[in-house]
N, C-alpha and C positions, 0 to 999 in steps of 0.2 A: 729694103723692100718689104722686108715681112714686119719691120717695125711700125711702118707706115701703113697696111694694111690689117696690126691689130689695133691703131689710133684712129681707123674710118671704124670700127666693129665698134668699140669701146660706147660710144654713143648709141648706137641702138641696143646694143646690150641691154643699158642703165634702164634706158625707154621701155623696152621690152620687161622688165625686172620692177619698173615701178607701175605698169602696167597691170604686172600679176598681182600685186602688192593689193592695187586698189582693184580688182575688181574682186578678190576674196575676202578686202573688207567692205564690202560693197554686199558680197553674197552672206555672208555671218550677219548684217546688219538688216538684209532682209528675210533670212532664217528666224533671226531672233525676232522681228518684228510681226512676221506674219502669222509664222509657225509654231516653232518652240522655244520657249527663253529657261535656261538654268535659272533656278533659286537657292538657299539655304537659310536652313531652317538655324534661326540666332537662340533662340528664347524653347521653354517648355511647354509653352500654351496650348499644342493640340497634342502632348501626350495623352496616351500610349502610344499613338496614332505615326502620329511623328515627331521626332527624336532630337536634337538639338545633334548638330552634327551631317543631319541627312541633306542630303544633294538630289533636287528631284527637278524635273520640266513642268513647264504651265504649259495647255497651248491657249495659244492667244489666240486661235478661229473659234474658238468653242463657243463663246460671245457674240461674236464679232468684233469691231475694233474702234476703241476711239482713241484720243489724245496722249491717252497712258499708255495703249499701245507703242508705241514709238518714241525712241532715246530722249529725252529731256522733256517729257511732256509735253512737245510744242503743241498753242491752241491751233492745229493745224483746222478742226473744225471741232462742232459741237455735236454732243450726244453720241451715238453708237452706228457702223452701218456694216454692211453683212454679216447679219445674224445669222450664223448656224443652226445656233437651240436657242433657247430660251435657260437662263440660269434655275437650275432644279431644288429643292429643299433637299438638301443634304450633300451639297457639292460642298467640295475643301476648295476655297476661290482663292487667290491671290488678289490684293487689293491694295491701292493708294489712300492712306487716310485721310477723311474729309478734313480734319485741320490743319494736317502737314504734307500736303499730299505729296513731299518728296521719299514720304516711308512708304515701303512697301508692308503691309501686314497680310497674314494669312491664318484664314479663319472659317468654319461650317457655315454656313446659309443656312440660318434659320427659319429666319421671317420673311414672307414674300409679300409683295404688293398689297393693301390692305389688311393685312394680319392682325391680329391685336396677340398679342406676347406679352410675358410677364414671368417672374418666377417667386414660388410663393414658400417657406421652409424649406429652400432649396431644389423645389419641384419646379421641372420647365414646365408651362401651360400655353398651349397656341389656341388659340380662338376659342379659350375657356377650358376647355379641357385637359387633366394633368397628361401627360406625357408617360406612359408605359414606361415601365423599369424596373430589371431584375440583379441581383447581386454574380458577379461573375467572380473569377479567378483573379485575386488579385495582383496587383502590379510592383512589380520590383524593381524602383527607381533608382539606378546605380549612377547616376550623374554625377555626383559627388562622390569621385571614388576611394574617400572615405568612410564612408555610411553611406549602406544599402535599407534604402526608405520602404515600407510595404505601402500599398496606396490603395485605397476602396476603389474598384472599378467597374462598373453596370453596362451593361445593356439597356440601351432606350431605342424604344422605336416612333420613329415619327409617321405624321399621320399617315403617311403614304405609304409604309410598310416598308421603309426602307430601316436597318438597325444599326446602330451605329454605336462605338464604345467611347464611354466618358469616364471621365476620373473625378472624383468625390474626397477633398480631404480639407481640412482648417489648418494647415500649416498657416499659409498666406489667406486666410480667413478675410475679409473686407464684407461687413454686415448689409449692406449693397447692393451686393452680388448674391446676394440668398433671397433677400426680398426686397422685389423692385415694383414701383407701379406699374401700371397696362400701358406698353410700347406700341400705340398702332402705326402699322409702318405705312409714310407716305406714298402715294405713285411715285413709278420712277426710282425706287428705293429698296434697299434691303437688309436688312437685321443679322447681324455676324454674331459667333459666338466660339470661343475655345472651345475642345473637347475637354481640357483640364479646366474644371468648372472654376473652381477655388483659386487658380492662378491664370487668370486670364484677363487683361482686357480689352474690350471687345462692345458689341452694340448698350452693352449696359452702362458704361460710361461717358459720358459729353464728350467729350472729344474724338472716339468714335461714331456711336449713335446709329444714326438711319444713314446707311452708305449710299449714294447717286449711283445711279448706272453707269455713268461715264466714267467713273475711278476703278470699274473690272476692270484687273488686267488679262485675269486670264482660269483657266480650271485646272488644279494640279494631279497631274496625271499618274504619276511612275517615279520612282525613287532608284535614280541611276548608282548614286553611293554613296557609301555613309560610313563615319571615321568617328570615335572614343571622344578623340580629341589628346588622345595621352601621345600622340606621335613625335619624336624628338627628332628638329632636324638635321643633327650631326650623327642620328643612329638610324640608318638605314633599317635594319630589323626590324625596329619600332613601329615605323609606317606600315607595313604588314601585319603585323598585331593589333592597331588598331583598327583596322579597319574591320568593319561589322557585315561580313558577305553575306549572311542569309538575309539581310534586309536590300543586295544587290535586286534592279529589278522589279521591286515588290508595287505594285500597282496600290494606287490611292483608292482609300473605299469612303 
């Protein structure tokens, strides 16, 4: 009797259980899409700022949304539709590269809609004029935790009077990247740029360039966690120690 009456439950059980299954990945899948989607930062390109290691959210309304919005790119449609804001000069975007647009890159807003940008002995210049900047506190680049690097690091402010910290060094030097012709950014388009000047690539290279509108995924917001990288994972301990708490948290500027 009771064997028989757990062989009628057994089936709605399953049902019930794959039930929950898909609709919580049903609900993650449109969290991530609408809301907020995790990142991690690979590369050094917006040091000091952000960190190789750090774990932070984009939200994807901040835009609005198109195609990159949502898992695999589908052309579900074209162009961008509710828009929250408008993308600001000096947002840290999240973005799909125009040549590959299965990478996600992340990188400042430079250049907006009509701009003409250029960089001249190393000096940003937006619509002609050089770009403010003052020598700050420098930066101690422990990624290599062998050698702890000192790194030039400014203060620049852009026209808007928003300020922002970039890093200055010739390590990864590329002659280029210090002086470039007059980038006028097309409609529809926008000019990306590392905060590590010198190791960065970004709108001053062809295969990035003048980024479409429709490859925003998103505005990176807050930095949930962030890890050394030194973590061993047969030593417990070690994951504790790497991890870098006072960057828990830390709002994107």
């Amino acid at each position: 009797m009771s064997t028989q009456t757990l062989e009628r439950k057994n089936p709605s059980s399953w049902n019930e259980t794959l039930r929950t299954i898909i609709v919580a990945v049903l609900l993650a899948v449109l969290f991530r899409s609408f809301v907020f989607e995790p990142f991690h930062i690979p590369s050094g390109s917006m040091k000091s700022n952000l960190l190789v290691g750090d774990y932070l959210f984009v939200s994807k309304y901040s835009y609005g949304y198109s195609r990159y919005s949502f898992p695999f790119g589908l052309p579900l449609f074209s162009g961008r539709i509710l828009e929250f804001r408008q993308p600001q000069r000096g947002d840290v975007v999240v973005f799909r590269e125009p040549a590959n647009p299965r990478i996600d890159f992340i990188k400042r807003l430079i250049g907006l809609p009509g701009d003409s940008i250029q960089v001249k002995e190393g000096i940003l210049y937006i619509n002609g004029s050089p770009l403010p900047r003052s020598r700050i506190e420098d930066f101690s680049d422990d990624e290599n935790k062998n050698q702890v690097r000192t790194i030039a690091r400014f203060a620049e402010t852009l026209p808007e009077g928003k300020t922002i910290e970039i890093l200055k060094e010739h390590r990864f030097f590329i002659p280029e990247a210090d002086d470039t012709p007059v980038f006028i950014v097309p409609a529809g388009h926008y000019f990306m740029m590392g905060d590590n000047r010198d190791n960065s690539r970004d709108s001053r290279f062809p295969e990035v360039r003048y980024v479409p509108e429709e490859n925003l995924v998103g505005r990176a917001e807050i930095i949930f966690f962030s890890t050394d990288g030194t973590a061993q994972w047969l030593d417990p301990v070690s994951w504790f120690k790497a991890m870098r708490v006072d960057r828990f948290f830390q709002l994107i500027r």
